[in-house]
C-alpha positions as CSV (number, residue, x, y, z in Angstrom):
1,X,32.7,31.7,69.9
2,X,32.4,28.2,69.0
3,X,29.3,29.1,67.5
4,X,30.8,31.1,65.2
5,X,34.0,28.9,64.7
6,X,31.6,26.1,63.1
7,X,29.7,28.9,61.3
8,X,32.6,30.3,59.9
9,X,34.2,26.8,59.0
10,X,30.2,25.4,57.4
11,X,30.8,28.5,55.0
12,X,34.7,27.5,54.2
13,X,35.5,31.2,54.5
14,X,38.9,32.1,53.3
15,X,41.1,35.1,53.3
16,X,40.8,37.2,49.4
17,X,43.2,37.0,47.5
18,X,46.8,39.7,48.2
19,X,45.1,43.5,46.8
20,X,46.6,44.1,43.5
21,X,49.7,46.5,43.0
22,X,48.5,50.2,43.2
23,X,47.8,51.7,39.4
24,X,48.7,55.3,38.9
25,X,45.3,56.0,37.7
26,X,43.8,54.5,40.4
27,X,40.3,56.9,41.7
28,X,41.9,56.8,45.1
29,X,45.1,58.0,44.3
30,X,44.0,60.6,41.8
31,X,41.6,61.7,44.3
32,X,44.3,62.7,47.0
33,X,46.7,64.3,44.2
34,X,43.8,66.5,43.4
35,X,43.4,68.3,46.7
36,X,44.7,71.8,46.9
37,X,44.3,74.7,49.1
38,X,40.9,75.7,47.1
39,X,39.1,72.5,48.3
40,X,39.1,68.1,48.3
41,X,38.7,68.2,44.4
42,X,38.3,70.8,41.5
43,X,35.1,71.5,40.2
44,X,33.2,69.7,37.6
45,X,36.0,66.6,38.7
46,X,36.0,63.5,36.3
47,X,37.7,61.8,39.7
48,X,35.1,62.1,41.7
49,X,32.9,60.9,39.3
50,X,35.0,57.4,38.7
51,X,35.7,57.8,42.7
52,X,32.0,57.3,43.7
53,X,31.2,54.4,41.1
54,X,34.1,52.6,42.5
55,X,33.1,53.0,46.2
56,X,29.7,51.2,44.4
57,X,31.2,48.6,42.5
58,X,34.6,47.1,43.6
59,X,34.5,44.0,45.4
60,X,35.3,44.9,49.3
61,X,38.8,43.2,50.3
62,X,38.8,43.6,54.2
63,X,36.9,44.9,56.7
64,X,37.2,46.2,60.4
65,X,36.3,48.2,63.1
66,X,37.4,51.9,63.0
67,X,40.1,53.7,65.5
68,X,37.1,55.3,67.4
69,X,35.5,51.8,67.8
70,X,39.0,50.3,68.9
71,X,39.5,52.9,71.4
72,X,36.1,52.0,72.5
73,X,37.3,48.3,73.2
74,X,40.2,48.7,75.2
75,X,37.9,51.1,78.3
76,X,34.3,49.6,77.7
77,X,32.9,51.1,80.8
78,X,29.1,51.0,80.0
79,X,27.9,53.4,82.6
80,X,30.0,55.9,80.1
81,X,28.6,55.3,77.1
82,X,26.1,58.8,76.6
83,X,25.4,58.0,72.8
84,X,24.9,54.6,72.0
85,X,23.1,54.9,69.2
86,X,25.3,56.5,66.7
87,X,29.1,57.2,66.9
88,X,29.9,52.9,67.7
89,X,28.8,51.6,64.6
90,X,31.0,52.5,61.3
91,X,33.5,50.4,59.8
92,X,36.4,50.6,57.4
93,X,35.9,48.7,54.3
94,X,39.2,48.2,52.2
95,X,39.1,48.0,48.2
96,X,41.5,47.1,45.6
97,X,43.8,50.0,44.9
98,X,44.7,50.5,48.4
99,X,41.3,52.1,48.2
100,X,39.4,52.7,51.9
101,X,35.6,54.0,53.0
102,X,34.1,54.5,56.2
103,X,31.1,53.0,56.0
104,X,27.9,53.9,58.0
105,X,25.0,51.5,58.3
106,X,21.1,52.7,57.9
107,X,19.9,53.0,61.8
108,X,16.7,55.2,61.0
109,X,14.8,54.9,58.1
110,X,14.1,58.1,55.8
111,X,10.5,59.1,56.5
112,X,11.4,59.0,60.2
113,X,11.9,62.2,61.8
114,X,14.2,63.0,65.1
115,X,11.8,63.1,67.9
116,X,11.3,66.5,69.6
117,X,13.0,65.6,73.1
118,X,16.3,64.1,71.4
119,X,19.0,65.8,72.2
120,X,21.5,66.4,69.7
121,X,24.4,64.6,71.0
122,X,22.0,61.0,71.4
123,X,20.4,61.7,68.2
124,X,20.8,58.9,65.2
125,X,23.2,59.2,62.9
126,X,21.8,58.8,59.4
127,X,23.4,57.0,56.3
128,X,21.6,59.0,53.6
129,X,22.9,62.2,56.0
130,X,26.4,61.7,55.1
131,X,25.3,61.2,51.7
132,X,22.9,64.4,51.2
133,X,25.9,66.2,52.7
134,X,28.2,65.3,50.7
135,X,25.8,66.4,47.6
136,X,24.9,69.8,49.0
137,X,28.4,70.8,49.6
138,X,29.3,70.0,46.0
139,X,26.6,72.3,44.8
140,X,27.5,75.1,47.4
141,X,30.7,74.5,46.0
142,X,32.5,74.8,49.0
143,X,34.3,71.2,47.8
144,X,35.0,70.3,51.1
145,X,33.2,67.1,52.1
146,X,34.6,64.1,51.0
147,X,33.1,62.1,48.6
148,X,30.3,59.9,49.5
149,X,28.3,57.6,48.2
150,X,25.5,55.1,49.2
151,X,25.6,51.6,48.7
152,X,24.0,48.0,49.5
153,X,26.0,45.7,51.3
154,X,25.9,42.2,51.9
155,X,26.9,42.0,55.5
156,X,27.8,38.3,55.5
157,X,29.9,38.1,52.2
158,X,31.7,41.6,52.0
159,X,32.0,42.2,56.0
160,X,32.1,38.8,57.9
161,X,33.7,36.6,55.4
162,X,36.1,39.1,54.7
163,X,37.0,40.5,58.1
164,X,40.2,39.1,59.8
165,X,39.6,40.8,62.9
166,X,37.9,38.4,65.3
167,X,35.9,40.6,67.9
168,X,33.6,41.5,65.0
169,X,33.7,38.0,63.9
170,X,32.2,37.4,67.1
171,X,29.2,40.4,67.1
172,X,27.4,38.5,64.0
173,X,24.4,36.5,64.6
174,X,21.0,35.8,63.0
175,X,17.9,37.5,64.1
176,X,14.5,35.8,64.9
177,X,13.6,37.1,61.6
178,X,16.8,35.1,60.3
179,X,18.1,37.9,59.0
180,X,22.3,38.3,59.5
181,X,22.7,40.9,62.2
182,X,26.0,42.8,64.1
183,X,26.4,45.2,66.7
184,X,28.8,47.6,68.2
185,X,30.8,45.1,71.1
186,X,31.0,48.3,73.6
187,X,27.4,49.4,73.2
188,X,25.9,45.6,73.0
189,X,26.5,45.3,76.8
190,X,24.6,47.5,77.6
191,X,22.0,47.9,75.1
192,X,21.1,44.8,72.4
193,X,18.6,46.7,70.6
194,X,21.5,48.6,69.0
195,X,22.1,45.9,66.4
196,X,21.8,46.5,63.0
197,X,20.7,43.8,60.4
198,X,20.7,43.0,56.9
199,X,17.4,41.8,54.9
200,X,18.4,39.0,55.3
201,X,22.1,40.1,53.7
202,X,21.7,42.8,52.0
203,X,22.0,46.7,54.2
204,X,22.0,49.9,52.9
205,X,24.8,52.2,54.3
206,X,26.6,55.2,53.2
207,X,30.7,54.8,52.0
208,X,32.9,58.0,52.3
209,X,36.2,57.9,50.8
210,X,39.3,58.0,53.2
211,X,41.4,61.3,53.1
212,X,45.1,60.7,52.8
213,X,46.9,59.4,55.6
214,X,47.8,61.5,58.5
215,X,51.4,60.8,57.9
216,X,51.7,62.0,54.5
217,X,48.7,64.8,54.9
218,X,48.5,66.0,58.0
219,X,45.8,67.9,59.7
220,X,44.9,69.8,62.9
221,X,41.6,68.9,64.8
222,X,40.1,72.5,66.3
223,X,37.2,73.1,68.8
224,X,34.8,74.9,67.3
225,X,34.3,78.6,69.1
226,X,30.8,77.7,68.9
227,X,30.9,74.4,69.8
228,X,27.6,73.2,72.3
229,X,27.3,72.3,75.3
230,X,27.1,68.0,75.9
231,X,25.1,68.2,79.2
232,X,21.7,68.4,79.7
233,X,21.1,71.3,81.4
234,X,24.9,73.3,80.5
235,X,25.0,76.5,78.3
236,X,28.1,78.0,76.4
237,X,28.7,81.7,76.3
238,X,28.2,82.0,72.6
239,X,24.7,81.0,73.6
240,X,24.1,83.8,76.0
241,X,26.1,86.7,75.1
242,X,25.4,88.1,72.1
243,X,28.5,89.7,71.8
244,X,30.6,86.9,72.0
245,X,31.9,87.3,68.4
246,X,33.9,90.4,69.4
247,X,35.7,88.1,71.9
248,X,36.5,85.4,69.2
249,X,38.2,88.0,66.8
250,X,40.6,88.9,69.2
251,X,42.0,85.3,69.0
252,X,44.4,84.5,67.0
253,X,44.0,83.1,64.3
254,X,40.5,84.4,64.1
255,X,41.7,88.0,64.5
256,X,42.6,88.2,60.6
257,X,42.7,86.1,57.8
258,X,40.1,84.0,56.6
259,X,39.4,81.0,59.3
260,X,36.3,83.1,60.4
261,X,34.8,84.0,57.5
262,X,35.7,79.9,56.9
263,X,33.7,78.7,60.2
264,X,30.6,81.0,58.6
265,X,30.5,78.8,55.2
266,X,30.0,75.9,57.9
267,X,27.7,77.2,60.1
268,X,25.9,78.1,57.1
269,X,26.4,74.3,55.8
270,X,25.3,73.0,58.8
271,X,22.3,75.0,59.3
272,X,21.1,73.5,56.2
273,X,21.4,70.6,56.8
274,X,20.3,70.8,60.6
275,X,23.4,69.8,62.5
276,X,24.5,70.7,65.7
277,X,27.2,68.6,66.3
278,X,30.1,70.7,65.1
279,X,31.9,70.3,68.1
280,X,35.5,70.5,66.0
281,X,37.0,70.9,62.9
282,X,39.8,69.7,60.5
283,X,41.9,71.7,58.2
284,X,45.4,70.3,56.4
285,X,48.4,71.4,57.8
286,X,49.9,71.9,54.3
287,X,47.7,75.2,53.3
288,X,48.1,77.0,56.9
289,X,46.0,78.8,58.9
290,X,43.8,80.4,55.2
291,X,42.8,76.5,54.4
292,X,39.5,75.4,54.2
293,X,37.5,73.2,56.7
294,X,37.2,69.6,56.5
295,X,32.8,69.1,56.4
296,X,33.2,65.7,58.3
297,X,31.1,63.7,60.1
298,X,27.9,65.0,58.5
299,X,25.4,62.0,60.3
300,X,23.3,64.1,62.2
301,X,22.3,66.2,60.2
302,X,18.7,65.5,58.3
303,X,17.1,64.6,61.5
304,X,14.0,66.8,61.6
305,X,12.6,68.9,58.4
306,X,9.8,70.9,60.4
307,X,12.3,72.5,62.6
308,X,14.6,75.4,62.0
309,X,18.0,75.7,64.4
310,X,18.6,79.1,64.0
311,X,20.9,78.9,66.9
312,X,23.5,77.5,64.4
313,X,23.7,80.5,62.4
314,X,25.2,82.1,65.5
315,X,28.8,83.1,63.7
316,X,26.7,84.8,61.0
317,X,24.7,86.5,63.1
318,X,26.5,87.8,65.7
319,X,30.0,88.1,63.6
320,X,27.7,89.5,60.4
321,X,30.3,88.4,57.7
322,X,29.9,86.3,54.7
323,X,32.0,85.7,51.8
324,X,31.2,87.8,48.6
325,X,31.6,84.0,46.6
326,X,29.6,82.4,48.5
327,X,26.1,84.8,49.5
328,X,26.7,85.1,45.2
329,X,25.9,81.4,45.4
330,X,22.8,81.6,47.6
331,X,21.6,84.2,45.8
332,X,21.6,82.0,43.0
333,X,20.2,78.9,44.5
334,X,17.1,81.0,45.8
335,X,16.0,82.0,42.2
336,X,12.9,79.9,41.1
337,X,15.2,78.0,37.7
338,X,17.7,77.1,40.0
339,X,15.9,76.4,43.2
340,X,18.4,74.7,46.0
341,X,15.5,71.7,46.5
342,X,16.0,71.3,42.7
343,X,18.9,71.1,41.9
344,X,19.7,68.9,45.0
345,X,16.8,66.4,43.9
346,X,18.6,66.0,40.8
347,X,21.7,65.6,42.3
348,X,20.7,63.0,44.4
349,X,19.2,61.0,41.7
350,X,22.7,60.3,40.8
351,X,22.9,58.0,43.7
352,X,22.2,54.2,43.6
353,X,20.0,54.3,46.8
354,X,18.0,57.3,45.6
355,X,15.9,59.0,46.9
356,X,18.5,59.8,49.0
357,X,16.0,62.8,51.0
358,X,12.4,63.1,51.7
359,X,10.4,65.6,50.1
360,X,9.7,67.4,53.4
361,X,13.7,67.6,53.9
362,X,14.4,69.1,50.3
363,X,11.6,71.7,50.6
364,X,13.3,72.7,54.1
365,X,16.0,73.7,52.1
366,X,14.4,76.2,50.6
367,X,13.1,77.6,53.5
368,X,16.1,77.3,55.5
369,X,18.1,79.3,52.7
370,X,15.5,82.2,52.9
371,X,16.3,82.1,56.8
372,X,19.6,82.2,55.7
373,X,19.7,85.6,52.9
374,X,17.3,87.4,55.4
375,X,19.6,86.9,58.7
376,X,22.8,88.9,55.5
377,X,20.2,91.3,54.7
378,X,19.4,92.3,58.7
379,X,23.5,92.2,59.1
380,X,23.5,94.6,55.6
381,X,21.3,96.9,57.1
382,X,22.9,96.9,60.1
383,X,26.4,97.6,59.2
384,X,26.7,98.5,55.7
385,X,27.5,96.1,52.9
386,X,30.8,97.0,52.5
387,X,31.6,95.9,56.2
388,X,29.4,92.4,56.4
389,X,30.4,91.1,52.6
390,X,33.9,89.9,52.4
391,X,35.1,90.5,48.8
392,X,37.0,87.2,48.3
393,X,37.1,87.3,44.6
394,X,40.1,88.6,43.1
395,X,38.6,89.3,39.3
396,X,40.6,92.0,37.5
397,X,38.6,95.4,36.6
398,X,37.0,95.2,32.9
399,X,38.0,97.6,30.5
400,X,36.4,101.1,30.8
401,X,35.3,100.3,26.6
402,X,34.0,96.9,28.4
403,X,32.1,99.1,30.9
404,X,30.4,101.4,28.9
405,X,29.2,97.9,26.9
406,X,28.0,96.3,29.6
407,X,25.9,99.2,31.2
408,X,24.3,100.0,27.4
């Protein structure tokens, strides 16, 4: 501690300057009025746009630990801690315009696979992940990741000279290598090697924009019915009954509506992306039990391009329902001029720490999606087409002159 007293006082770090009053065009603000029950943002949003270049350019205010992280603090019982290596180490960063991110540090570099004997719950959790994610579910257009962006940050000037909290005051240090390193306090008692480190400063991470607060938004966290099991040797029934979607839909409020067809799009998601870590979900309170699904936490996914988790299709395959909107959109994405590897590679150009993906993890895409349009077509053969594709659209009939037009 004194250590860092003298290191703190040789740099004559002061506190920034009071945030400025909030503007009512502020990306933040503008952001949050724009939800609705259709998704985080409308399509083709000039918000977002302005949101992601701000998370890349303003100057960070304050930064601190997150709630998870804090919780962590106060029952630090090392013999615990199951998954060192990812879910301790994010912070909130704090912009002008009341403006907040979660930001998530690099802790595997891109070219570097999951290895084979990882499970899933003490598998990395990867900056340019989040990132991707947030990409892919803008083209799926299921709008419901928030906005994410990837960034380089100087740890010493925009985290430790600008922090007020004191414990991670206390977790920076300099590295053999003299570059400026911090760790998680809860994990570093355990395991050092968890640090992560700038070069020397500068550290690439991945910045998601806060959703609005819980007290003016608020939302319900749900176990997913196919959640996993977090033991090493445990199994869940989904995993060993085949039937155990005609259990789910007599639960309410799976029984009718949409929040099935709803936990499909994600499984869907997720299997592109290769995460099994949906152990819950979010939705707003506001747009009732019909809202959409808060994509969050998207880390883990990108971990290994060579393999396929088909086990994560398990709602589509064993419920055999889609929406009509979206298998319209996979259709589309699995035609050579708009190729899903395509048209995310150009997405993801759009980013600062591009390229965001491998070239091994955007051709999996491709061949995940297949996976994807045969396991509808099996269902479709199965059950009949009118019984497995939901018709969500509600597009009035054309004109019978209009008919005769188009078929001509």
């Amino acid at each position: 501690s004194r250590r860092h007293k003298l290191y703190r006082e040789e740099l004559n770090l002061t506190s920034p300057a009071a945030p400025l009053p909030l503007r009512p065009e502020a990306s933040w603000l503008q952001f949050h009025l724009g939800i609705s029950r259709d998704g985080l943002y409308p399509r083709s949003s000039p918000t977002v746009n302005r949101l992601l270049r701000d998370m890349q350019d303003f100057t960070t205010i304050s930064a601190d630990y997150s709630q998870d992280e804090k919780a962590l603090l106060g029952a630090c019982d090392c013999s615990q801690i199951v998954k060192p290596s990812g879910v301790h180490l994010k912070l909130v960063l704090r912009f002008q315009d009341f403006g907040k991110a979660m930001f998530k540090p690099m802790r595997q570099k891109r070219e570097e696979e999951t290895p084979e004997d990882f499970f899933y719950f003490v598998d990395f959790q990867r900056h340019n992940a989040e990132i991707a994610a947030f990409h892919l579910d803008r083209i799926l257009d299921f709008r419901r990741v928030p906005p994410t962006v990837g960034r380089l940050i100087n740890v010493t000037k925009e985290i430790l000279e600008v922090t007020k909290n004191e414990i991670l005051q206390s977790v920076f240090f300099v590295s053999p290598a003299s570059n400026v390193c911090f760790f998680a306090k809860c994990p570093y008692m355990c395991k050092t090697e968890y640090a992560v480190c700038g070069n020397p400063h500068l550290l690439e991470g991945s910045l998601s924009a806060f959703l609005p607060s819980l007290n003016l938004a608020p939302r319900l966290s749900i176990p997913n019915p196919w959640i996993r099991s977090y033991s090493f040797d445990g199994k869940e029934e989904w995993e060993v009954n085949p039937l155990y979607c005609n259990t789910v839909r007599e639960i309410y409020p799976y029984s009718n509506g949409n929040r099935l067809l709803n936990i499909v799009d994600m499984a869907i998601f997720d299997f592109l992306i290769g995460n099994m870590d949906r152990h819950h979900y979010e939705m707003f309170t506001k747009f009732g039990d019909d809202g959409f699904l808060l994509h969050l936490d998207n880390a883990r996914g990108f971990g290994r391009h060579s393999h396929d988790e088909t086990s994560i299709l398990a709602p589509l395959s064993q419920c055999c329902i889609i929406k009509r909107t979206t298998l319209l959109r996979l259709q589309l994405l699995a035609e050579p001029e708009y190729r899903l590897s395509d048209v995310m590679r150009e997405s993801l150009l759009q980013d600062r720490l591009a390229p965001v993906l491998t070239e091994p993890h955007l051709l999996a895409l491709d061949r995940r999606l297949r996976l994807i349009l045969k396991a509808v077509r099996k269902c479709i053969d199965t059950y009949g087409e009118a019984k497995v594709v939901a018709n969500d659209t509600t597009q009035p009939e054309a004109p019978a002159s209009d008919r005769v037009k188009l078929t001509t």
